[in-house]
Residue, then its C-alpha position, 0 to 999 in steps of 0.5 A: x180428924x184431930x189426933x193424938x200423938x202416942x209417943x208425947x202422951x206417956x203418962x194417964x192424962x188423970x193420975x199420971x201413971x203408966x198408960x199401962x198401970x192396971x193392964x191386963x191380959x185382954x188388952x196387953x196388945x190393943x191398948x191405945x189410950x189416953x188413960x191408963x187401963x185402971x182409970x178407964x176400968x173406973x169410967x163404966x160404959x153404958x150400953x142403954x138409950x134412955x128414954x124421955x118421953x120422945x126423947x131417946x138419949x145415947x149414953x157413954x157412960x154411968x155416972x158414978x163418983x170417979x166420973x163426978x170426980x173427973x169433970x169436976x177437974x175439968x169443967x170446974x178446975x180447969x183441967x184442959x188436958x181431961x178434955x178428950x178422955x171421954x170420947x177417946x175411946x168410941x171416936x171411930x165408932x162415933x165419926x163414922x156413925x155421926x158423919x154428915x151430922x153438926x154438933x150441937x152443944x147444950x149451953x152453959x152461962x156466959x159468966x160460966x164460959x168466962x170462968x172456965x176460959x172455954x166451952x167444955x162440951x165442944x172441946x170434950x166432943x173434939x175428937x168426933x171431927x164434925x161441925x160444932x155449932x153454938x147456937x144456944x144462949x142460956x142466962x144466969x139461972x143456975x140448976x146446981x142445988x135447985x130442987x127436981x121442979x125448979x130444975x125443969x123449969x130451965x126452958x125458960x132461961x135457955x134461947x136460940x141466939x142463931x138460927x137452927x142448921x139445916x141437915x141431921x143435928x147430934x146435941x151434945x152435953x157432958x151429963x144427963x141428970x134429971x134431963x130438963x136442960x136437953x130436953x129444952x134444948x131437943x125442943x128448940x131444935x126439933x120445931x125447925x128441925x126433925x132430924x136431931x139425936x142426942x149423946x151424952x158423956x154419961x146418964x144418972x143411974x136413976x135414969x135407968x131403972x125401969x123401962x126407961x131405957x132400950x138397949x144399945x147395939x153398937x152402931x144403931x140403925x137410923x130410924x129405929x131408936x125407939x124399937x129394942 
């Protein structure tokens, strides 16, 4: 599994502090990160599964504006080094949940993947050490600052350039804001293959108001998703 050498990492990888500044009683003893115990405080876990029609989404976190702030650095800035910060600290959990399964990420444009130089969804689900699969190809159209109907049409701008693997597949992205482009996605992969969940770095807080979410229990049972 890829790994992280503690004593090269000494710094918090967002701000530069301590990896201890903002420790506190509970985890004086257990912490281990890439983060400071300050910047991880701001990154607010998110123990729901939301729901899409048959869609069931997992989810790591809420989206609020230090996460906003943090991706922004590293998808739009280029920050590399921001990459693992999200997975990090739910790796065990997720390996051994997801084992056997092959990543799946949800697109970005080839002038978006030329830009950045790198797939930010593939290196920020990294760590979870499971085989990653490009098999999407999406084309120019761009969701930022297009209105909620015009997003969903995103369907038709996102392809299969290769063929869907066979075995349990885990789609990936690193937000899920009004759900179109994973649900494009889910769709594709679900007509060559039932066996597809879905994890997202974090989900819009609009997305849980209501009965739009289950909970989560730590490792969830397969086959129960839809249950609560």
């Amino acid at each position: 599994m890829y790994k992280i050498d503690r004593h090269d990492e000494q710094k918090c990888l967002i701000c530069d502090n301590s990896l201890d500044y903002g420790i506190d009683l509970q985890h004086f003893f257990t912490n281990r990160d890439v983060v400071c115990c300050n910047c991880r405080k701001m990154l607010v876990e998110c123990r729901r599964i939301v729901v899409l029609a048959d869609l069931r989404v997992k989810a790591l976190y809420k989206y609020n504006e230090f996460y906003q702030k943090l991706i922004i650095r590293y998808k739009e800035y280029g920050d590399e080094a921001l990459a693992d910060v999200v997975v990090y600290p739910f790796t065990k959990k997720l390996h051994k949940q997801y084992q056997g399964y092959t990543v799946v990420g949800v697109p970005s444009s080839l002038s978006k993947l030329n830009q950045r130089g790198f797939s930010h969804v593939e290196k920020m689900f990294r760590l979870l050490d499971l085989k990653y699969r490009e098999i999407f190809h999406k084309d120019e159209f761009s969701q930022k600052h297009q209105g909620y109907q015009t997003r969903q049409d995103i369907a038709r701008h996102i392809f299969l350039k290769e063929e869907v693997p066979s075995g349990p597949l885990l789609l990936v992205d690193d937000l899920l804001t009004t759900g179109a482009s994973i649900k494009a996605c889910y769709q594709l992969l679900k007509a060559k293959n039932d066996q597809v969940e879905v994890l997202v770095g974090a989900v819009s807080t609009r997305l849980l108001i209501g009965k739009r979410y289950l909970r989560q229990f730590g490792v969830e049972r397969r086959g129960n998703a839809g249950k609560s």
